[in-house]
MARVEX-540525 format. One line per 2 residues: number of its first residue (from 1); their letters; for each residue z, y, x negated of C-alpha. Coordinates in steps of 0.05 Angstrom, whole numbers. Layout:
! MARVEX-540525
NUM) a) Z Y X  ...
END
This chain:
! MARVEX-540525
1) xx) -4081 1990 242  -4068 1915 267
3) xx) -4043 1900 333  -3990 1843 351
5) xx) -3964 1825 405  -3895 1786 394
7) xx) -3821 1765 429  -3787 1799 367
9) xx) -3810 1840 309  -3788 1866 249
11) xx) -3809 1939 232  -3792 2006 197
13) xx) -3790 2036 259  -3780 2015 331
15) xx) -3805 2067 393  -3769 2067 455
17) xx) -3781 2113 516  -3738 2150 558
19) xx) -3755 2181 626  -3741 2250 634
21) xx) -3666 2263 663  -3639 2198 639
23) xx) -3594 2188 578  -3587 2141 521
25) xx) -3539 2130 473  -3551 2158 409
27) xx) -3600 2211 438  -3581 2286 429
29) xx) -3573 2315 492  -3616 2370 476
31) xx) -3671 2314 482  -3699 2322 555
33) xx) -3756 2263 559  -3801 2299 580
35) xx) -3865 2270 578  -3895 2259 498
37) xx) -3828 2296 473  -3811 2264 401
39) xx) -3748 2249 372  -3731 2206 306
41) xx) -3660 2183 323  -3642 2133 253
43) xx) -3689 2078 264  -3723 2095 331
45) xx) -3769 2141 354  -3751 2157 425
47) xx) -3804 2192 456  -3812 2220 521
49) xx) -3843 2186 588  -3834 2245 633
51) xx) -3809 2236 713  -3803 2159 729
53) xx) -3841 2179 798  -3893 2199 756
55) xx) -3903 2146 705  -3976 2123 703
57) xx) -4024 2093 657  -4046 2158 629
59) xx) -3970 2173 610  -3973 2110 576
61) xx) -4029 2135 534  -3989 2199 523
63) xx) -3929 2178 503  -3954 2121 455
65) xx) -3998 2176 421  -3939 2226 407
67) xx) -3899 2168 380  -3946 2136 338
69) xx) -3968 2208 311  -3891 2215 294
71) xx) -3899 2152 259  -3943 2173 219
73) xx) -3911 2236 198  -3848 2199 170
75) xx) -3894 2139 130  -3876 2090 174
77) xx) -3921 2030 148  -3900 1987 204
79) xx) -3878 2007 273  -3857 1970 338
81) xx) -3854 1984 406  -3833 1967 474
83) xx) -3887 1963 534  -3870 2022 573
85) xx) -3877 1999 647  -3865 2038 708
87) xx) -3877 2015 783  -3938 1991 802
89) xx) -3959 1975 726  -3980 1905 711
91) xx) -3964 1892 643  -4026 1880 621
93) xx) -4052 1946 634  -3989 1976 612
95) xx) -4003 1936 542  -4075 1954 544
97) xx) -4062 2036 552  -4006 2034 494
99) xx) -4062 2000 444  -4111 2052 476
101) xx) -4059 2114 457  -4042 2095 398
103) xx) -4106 2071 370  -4139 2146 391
105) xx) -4086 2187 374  -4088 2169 297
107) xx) -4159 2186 296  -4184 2228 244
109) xx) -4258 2238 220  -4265 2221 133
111) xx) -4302 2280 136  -4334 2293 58
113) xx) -4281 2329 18  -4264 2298 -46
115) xx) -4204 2338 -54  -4154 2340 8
117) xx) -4087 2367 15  -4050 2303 23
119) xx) -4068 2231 26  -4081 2207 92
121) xx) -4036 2160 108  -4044 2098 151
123) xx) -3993 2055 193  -4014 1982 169
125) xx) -3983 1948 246  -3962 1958 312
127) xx) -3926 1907 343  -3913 1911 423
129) xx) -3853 1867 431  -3842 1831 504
131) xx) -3772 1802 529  -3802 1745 553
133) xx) -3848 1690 514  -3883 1676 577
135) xx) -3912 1753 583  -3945 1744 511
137) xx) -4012 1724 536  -4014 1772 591
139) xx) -3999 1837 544  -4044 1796 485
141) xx) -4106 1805 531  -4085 1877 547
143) xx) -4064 1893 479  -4137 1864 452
145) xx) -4180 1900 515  -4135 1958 485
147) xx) -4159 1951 420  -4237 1943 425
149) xx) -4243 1993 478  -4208 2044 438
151) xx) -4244 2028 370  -4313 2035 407
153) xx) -4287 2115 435  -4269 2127 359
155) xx) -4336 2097 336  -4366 2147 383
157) xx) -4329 2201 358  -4345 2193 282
159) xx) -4421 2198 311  -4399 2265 346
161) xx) -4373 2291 285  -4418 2268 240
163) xx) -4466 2335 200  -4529 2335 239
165) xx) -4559 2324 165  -4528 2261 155
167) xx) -4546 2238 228  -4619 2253 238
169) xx) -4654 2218 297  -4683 2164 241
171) xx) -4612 2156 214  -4591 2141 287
173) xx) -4646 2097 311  -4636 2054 249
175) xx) -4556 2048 267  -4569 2031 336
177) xx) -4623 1974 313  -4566 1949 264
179) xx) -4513 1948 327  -4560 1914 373
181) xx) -4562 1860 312  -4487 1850 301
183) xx) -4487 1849 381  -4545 1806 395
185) xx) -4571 1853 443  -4651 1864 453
187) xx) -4678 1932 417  -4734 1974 425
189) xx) -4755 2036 385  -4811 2079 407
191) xx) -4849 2137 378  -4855 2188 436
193) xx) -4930 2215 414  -4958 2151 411
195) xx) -4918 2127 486  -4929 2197 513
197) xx) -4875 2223 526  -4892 2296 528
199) xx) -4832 2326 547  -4790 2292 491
201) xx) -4847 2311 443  -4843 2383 467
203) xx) -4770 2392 450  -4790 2359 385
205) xx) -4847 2393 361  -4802 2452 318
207) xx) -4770 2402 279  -4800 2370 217
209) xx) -4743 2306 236  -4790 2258 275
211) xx) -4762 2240 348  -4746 2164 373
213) xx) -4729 2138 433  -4689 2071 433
215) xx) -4667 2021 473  -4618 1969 474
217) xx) -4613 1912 523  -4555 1871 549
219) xx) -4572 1806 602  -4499 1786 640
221) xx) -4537 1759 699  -4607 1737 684
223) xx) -4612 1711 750  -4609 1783 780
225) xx) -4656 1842 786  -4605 1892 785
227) xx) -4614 1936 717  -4570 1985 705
229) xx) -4594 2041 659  -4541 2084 620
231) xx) -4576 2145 581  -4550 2191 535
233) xx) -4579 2260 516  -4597 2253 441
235) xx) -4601 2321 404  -4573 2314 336
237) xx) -4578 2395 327  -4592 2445 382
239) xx) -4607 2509 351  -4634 2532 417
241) xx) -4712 2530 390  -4747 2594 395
243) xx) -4698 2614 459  -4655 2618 400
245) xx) -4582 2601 408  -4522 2660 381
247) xx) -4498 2641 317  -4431 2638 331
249) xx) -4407 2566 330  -4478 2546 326
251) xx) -4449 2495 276  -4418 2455 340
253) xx) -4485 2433 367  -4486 2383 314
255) xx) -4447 2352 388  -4507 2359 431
257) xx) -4520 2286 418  -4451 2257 448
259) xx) -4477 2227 508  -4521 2185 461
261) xx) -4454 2163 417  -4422 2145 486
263) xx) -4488 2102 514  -4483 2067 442
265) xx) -4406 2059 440  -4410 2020 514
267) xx) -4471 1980 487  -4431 1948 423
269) xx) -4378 1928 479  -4412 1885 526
271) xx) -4425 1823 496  -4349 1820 482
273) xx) -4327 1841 542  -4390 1802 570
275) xx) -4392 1837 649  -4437 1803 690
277) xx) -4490 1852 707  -4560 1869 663
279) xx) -4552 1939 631  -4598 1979 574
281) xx) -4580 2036 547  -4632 2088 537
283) xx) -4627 2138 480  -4683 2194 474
285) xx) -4663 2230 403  -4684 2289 366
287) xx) -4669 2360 340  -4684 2430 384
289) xx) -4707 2478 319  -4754 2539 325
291) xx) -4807 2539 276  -4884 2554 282
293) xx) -4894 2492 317  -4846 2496 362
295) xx) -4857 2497 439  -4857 2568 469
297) xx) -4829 2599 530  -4888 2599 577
299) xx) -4918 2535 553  -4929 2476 594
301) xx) -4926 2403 586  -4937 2336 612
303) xx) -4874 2287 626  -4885 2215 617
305) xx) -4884 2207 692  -4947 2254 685
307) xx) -4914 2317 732  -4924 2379 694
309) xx) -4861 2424 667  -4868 2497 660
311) xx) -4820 2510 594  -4779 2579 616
313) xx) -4722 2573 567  -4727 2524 499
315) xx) -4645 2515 498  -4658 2476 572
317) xx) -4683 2426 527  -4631 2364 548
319) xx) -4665 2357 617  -4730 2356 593
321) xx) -4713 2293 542  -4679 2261 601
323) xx) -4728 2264 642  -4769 2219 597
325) xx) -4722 2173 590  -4705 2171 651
327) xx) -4777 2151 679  -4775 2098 613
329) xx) -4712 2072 640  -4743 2062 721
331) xx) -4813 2029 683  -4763 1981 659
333) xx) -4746 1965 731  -4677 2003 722
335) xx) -4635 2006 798  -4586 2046 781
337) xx) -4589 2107 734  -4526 2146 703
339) xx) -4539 2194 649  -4492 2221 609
341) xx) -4504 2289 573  -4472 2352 540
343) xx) -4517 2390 578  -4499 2459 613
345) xx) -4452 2514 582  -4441 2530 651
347) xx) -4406 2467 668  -4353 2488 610
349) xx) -4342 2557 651  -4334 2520 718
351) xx) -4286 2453 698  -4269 2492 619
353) xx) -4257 2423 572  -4206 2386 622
355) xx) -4260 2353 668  -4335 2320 665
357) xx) -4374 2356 725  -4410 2295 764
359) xx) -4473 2301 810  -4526 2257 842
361) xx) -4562 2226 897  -4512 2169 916
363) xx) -4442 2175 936  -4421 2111 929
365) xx) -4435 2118 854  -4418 2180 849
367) xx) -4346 2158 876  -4334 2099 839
369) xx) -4347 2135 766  -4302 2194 793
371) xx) -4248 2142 820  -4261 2104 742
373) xx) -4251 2165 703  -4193 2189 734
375) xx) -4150 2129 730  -4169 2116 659
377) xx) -4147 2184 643  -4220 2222 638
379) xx) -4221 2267 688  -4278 2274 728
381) xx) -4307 2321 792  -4358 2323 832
383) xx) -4404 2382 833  -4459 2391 881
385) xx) -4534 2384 892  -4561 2434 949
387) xx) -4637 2430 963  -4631 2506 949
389) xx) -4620 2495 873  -4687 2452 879
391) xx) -4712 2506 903  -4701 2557 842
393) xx) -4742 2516 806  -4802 2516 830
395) xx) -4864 2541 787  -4928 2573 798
397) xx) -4953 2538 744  -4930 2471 741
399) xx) -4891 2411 780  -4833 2444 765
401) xx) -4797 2491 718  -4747 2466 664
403) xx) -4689 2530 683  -4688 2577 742
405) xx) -4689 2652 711  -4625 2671 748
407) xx) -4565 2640 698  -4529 2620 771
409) xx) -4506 2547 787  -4525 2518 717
411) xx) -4496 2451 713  -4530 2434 789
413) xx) -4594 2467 765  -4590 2419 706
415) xx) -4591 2366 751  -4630 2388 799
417) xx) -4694 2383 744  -4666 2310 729
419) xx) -4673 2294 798  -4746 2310 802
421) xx) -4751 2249 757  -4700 2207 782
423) xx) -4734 2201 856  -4701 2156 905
425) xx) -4667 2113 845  -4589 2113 858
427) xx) -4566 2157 800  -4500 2196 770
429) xx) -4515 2246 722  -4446 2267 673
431) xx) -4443 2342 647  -4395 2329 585
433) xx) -4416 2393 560  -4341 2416 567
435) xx) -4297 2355 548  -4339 2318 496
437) xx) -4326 2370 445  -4253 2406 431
439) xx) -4231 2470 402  -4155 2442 392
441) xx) -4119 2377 395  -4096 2360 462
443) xx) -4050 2293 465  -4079 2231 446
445) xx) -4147 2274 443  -4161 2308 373
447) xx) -4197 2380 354  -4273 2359 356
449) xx) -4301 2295 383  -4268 2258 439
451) xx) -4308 2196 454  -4318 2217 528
453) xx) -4334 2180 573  -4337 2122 541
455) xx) -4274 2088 578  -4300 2101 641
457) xx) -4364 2074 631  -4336 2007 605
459) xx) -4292 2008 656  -4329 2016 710
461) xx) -4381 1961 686  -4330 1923 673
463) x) -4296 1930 745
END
């Protein structure tokens, strides 16, 4: 779909919005506005903005998504639009979240079926239209920040959806090498045995899929030392290992690798968007499988930072992969850490699939990725990190233990174990275990892959 930005436009259809309450000519009275409500009325599509009081960027993205969806529906090749604006919106971000709706909410994965149901069908332009022709640069840049930002979540999501056989931890080293190219951004791709990192390798060792870790580097201010390191938990397939996972929905975990998609989404941004900071993004990848090879419960193993882990359960296998990559990451002289990682169910049974769960050692991180997320419409909250869950994991055996035995406080026992690694190192660890990954469709977001948090983190680097 091509975006324009124009004074006038010719299309097949033209959106308008209507705040809830208010009336319009033409518009059946049964038609309340209430926010993403959709109504083909001859040649518009009036769709819903909800209460004018509470008209924000995130209703933009709603409402844009419903009507562009509708679009769709009736074959509408070509479809304008007014900027919806309410107070307080410039219209530059107004432009840039009506690009961003519509752009996600006509996402849909190929997928491999040779024989569908219907055609998919495609709108071929969307035209925002401004009153007045001194506005168009203003809602151009929006419109274009729109555009690129959105493309990368949907980029993310294909990798999210993608069969773990078709995206093996080769197949996804080699894309990442090919989008550092395009991107001119440094790469690196190591083999963990031969770099020793023993915890990757131990999550590694049931699969016959060798692991990688890569990463990609981006230089906006060579002059500094600052490094910020973004890493995403690569498992292309968690089948648990030997702490074998239930069967039911096993097929799902082919998502356990969506913090990876959103560290390499953010990565093809930046020299576009070109933020002036120095960032790499670190991406340890492999599969979790159980075979005769595979790393028991009981066993221990040596980290790349050299502390011993004592392996209690297999399927805490995220944490132990992150750990590696995080002590990579501060060898490279990384200052900041954020990793970003579908990593505890239990985060799903305390925020369900409507917010990421955010811990760490710095608050002033910690707030500005919360603050990020929930203006750009990915929610975010704070969970915490008591010296007690430290505690739990304490071994006998070894520096530390990879789960406590309990079950209680997963998603800040998850972190806890990261911590070990992480030291003193300002860091922000994301649990996307519940909203990377959805059962149904839910506005502008569709069943399966979402792309989270790839918005925030562009946003906030780009801030």
């Amino acid at each position: 779909m091509k975006i324009k930005v124009a004074s006038e436009a010719v299309s097949d259809r033209r959106i308008v919005g209507l705040f809830e309450g208010e009336k319009q000519k033409d518009v059946p009275d049964y038609f309340k506005g209430k926010l993403g409500q959709v109504e083909v009325v001859g040649q518009k599509i009036v769709v819903g903005l909800g209460k004018r009081e509470k008209f924000d960027l995130e209703a933009v993205r709603t409402a844009s998504s419903a009507a562009i969806k509708k679009a769709r529906e009736i074959k509408a090749a070509t479809v304008s639009t007014v900027i919806f604006r309410g107070r307080g919106l410039s219209l530059c971000d107004a432009a840039k979240a009506i690009v961003e709706g519509a752009v996600l909410g006509v996402y849909r994965f190929a997928g491999y079926a040779k024989e569908k149901e219907e055609p998919d069908f495609a709108i071929s332009r969307l035209v925002l239209v401004v009153n007045d022709k001194k506005d168009l640069k203003s809602a151009e840049k929006g419109a274009e920040l729109g555009r690129i930002i959105a493309e990368a979540e949907n980029h993310a999501r294909d990798l999210v959806n993608e069969p773990s056989n078709k995206l093996t931890p080769t197949a996804f080293a080699k894309l990442a090498e090919r989008i550092a190219k395009i991107n001119d951004l440094k790469f690196t791709s190591l083999d963990p045995k031969a770099e020793g990192l023993g915890a990757l390798l131990s999550v590694a060792k049931g699969s016959d899929e060798p692991p990688r870790l890569v990463m990609l580097e981006y230089r906006g201010d060579p002059k500094s030392k600052e490094k910020i390191a973004l890493i995403g938990k690569g498992i292309t397939f968690d089948s648990g290992g030997i702490s074998l996972k239930p069967s039911k929905k096993m097929y799902e975990m082919k998502c356990d690798m969506a913090g990876a998609a959103a560290v390499l989404g953010v990565m093809s941004l930046l020299n576009d968007l070109r933020p002036k900071k120095n960032v790499i993004g670190v991406i340890p990848l492999t599969e979790n499988m159980p075979s005769g090879h595979a790393t028991k419960p009981g066993d221990v193993v040596t980290s790349l930072s050299g502390l011993t882990v004592e392996i209690i359960n297999t399927d805490a296998e995220g944490r132990l992969i992150l750990a590696d990559a995080v002590t990579y990451a501060k060898n490279l002289g990384a200052t900041k850490l954020v990793d970003i990682a579908t990593l505890t169910g239990g985060c799903i049974v305390a925020l369900g699939d409507d917010a990421t769960g955010v811990i760490g050692n710095n608050q002033k991180l910690i707030d500005q990725i919360v603050e990020t997320g929930n203006a750009c419409g990915q929610k975010m909250w704070q969970l915490p990190l008591y010296d007690e869950f430290k505690q739990s994991l304490k071994s006998k055996l070894a520096d530390i233990k990879n789960s406590s035995e309990t079950g209680k406080a997963q998603p800040s026992t998850g972190a806890a174990f990261i911590a070990k690694f992480v030291g003193d190192t300002p860091w922000a660890h994301l649990d996307i275990a519940g909203t990377a990954f959805l059962d149904k469709e839910h506005g502008y977001l569709p069943e399966g892959a979402t792309g989270v948090p790839v918005r925030t983190l562009i946003e906030w680097l780009n801030s």
